[in-house]
C-alpha positions as CSV (number, residue, x, y, z in Angstrom):
1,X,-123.5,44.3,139.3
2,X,-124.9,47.8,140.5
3,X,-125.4,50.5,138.2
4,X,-123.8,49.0,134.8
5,X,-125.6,51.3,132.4
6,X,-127.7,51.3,129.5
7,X,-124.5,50.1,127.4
8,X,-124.7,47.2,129.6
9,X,-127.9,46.4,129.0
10,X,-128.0,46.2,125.7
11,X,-126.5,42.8,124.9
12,X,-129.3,41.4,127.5
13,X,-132.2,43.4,125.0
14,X,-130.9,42.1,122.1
15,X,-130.7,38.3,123.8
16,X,-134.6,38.7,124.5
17,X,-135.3,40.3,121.2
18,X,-133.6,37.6,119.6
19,X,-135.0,35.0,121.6
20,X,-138.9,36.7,120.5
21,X,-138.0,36.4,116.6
22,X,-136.7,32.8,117.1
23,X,-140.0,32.0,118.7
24,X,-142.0,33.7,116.3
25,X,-140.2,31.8,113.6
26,X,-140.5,28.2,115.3
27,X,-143.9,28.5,116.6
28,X,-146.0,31.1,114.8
29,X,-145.8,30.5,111.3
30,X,-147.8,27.5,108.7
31,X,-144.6,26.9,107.8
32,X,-141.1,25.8,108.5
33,X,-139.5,28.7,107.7
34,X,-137.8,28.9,111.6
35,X,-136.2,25.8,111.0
36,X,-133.9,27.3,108.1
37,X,-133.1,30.5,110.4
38,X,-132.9,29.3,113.2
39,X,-129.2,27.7,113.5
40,X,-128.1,31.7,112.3
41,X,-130.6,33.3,115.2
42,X,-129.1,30.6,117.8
43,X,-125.3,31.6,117.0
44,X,-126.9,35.2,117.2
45,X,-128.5,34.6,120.9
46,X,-124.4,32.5,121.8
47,X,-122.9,35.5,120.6
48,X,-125.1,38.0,122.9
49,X,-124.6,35.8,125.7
50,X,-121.4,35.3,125.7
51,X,-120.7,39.3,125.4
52,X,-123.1,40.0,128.6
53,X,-120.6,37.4,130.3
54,X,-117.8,39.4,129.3
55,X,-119.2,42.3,130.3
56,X,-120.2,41.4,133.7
57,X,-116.4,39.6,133.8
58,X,-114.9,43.5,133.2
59,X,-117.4,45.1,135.3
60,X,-116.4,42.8,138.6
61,X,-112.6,43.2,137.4
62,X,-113.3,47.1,137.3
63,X,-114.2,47.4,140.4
64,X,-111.8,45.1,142.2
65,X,-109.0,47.0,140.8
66,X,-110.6,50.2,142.0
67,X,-110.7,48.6,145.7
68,X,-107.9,47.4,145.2
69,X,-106.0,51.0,144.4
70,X,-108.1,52.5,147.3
71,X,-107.0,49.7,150.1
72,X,-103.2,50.5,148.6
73,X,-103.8,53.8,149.3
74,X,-105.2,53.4,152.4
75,X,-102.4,51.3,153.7
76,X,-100.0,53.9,152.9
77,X,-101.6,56.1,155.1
78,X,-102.7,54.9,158.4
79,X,-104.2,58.4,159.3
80,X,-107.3,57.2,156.0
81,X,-107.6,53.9,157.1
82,X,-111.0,52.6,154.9
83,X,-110.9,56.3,153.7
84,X,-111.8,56.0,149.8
85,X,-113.6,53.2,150.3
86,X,-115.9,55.2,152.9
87,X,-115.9,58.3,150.5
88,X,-116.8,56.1,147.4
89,X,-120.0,55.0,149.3
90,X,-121.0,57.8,150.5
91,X,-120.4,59.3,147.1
92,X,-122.6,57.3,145.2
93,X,-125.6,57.7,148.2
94,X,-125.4,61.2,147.7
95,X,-125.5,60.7,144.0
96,X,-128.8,58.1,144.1
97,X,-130.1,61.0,146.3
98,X,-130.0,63.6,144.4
99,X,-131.1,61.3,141.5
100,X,-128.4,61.6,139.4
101,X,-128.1,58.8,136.4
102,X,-126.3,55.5,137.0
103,X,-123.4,56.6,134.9
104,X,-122.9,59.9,136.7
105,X,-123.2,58.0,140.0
106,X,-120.7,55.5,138.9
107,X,-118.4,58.5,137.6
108,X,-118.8,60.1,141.6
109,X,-118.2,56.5,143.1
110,X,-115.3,55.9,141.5
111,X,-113.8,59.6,142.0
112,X,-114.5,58.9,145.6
113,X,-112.1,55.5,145.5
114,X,-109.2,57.4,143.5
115,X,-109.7,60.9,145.3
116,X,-106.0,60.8,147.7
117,X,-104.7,58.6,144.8
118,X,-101.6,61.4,144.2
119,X,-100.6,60.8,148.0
120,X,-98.4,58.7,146.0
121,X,-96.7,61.2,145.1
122,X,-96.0,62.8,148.4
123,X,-93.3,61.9,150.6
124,X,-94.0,59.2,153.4
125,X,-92.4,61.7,156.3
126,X,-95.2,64.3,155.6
127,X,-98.0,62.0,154.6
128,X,-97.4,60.1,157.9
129,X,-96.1,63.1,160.1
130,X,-97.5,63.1,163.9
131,X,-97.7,66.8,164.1
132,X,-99.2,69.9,162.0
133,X,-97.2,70.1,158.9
134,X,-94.9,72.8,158.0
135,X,-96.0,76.0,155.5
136,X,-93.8,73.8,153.1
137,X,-94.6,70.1,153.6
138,X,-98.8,71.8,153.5
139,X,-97.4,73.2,149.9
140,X,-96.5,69.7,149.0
141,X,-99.8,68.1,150.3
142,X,-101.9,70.2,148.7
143,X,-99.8,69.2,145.2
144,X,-101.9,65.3,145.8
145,X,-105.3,66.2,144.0
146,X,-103.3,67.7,140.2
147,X,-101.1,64.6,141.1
148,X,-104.0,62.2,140.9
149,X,-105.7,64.1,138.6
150,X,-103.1,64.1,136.2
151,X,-102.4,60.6,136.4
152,X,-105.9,59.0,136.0
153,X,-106.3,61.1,132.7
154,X,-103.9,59.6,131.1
155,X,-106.2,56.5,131.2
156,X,-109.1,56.8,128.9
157,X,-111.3,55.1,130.9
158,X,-111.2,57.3,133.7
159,X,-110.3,60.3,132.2
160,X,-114.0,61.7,133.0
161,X,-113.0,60.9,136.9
162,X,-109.9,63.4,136.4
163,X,-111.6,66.7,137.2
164,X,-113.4,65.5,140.3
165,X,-110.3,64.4,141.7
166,X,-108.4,67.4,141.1
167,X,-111.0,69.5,142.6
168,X,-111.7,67.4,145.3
169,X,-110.4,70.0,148.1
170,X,-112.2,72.4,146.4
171,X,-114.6,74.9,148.6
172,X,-117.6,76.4,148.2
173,X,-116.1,79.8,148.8
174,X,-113.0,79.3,146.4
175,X,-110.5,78.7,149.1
176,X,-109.9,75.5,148.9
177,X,-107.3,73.7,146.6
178,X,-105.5,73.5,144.2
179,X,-105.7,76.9,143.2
């Protein structure tokens, strides 16, 4: 469970602050006064468990589906073979390299699985074509990044992963694309 966040964390801080005041209140005082709040406090300390569960549930399910979409993409092309899983990793080393926040890395790691994700929307003879492509079928390959782009922002919870997919062929120079 690499790089979950601060948001993450919090149910696991409240389950040991929790888990302090019961203690406190059973142990540390003259009198009984844990006994009557404890019962509420141990609900408390279920409840917080059971949401760190949940969120370590969504977090593997995240990123299965994300492999999941990248091996589909992959497969479709048999030039990328591995491709956006390779670009995903190397994606988040650059990002723990340049020190950048969990989140941001997580943002980069998960652009890099998704990047080629509008080859969908180009044709199987030019995605898969032996030879150099033609002024038009290059036209229609460089369409994949807005493609992609457009559709992961129509998810909210990628929609922050939407602009580093449709600049992805970008260059340092400006000549890159989409335009």
């Amino acid at each position: 469970m690499d790089n979950v966040g601060l948001a993450a964390m919090i149910p696991t801080i409240a389950l040991n602050f929790a888990g302090g005041i019961l203690y406190l209140l059973l142990y540390a005082q003259p009198y009984p006064v844990g006994y009557v709040i404890a019962p509420g406090l141990f609900g408390f300390v279920l409840a917080v468990r059971s949401t760190i569960a949940d969120v370590q549930r969504q977090t593997i399910l995240k990123d299965q589906t994300l492999d999941l979409a990248a091996q589909a993409l992959d497969a479709r092309d048999r030039y990328t073979e591995s491709h956006s899983i390779r670009v995903s990793e190397l994606a988040g080393k650059l990002g723990d390299h340049l020190e950048l926040g969990d989140r941001e890395c997580e943002l980069i790691r998960t652009a890099g699985a998704l990047h080629d994700l509008g080859k969908i929307g180009v044709r199987d003879d030019i995605l898969n074509k032996a030879g150099p492509l033609s002024e038009e079928e290059w036209e229609i390959m460089r369409k994949h990044p807005d493609i992609g782009a457009d559709m992961i922002a129509q998810h909210s919870a990628l929609a922050e992963v939407a602009p580093i997919v449709r600049h992805h062929h970008e260059r340092w120079d400006g000549s890159g694309y989409p335009a």
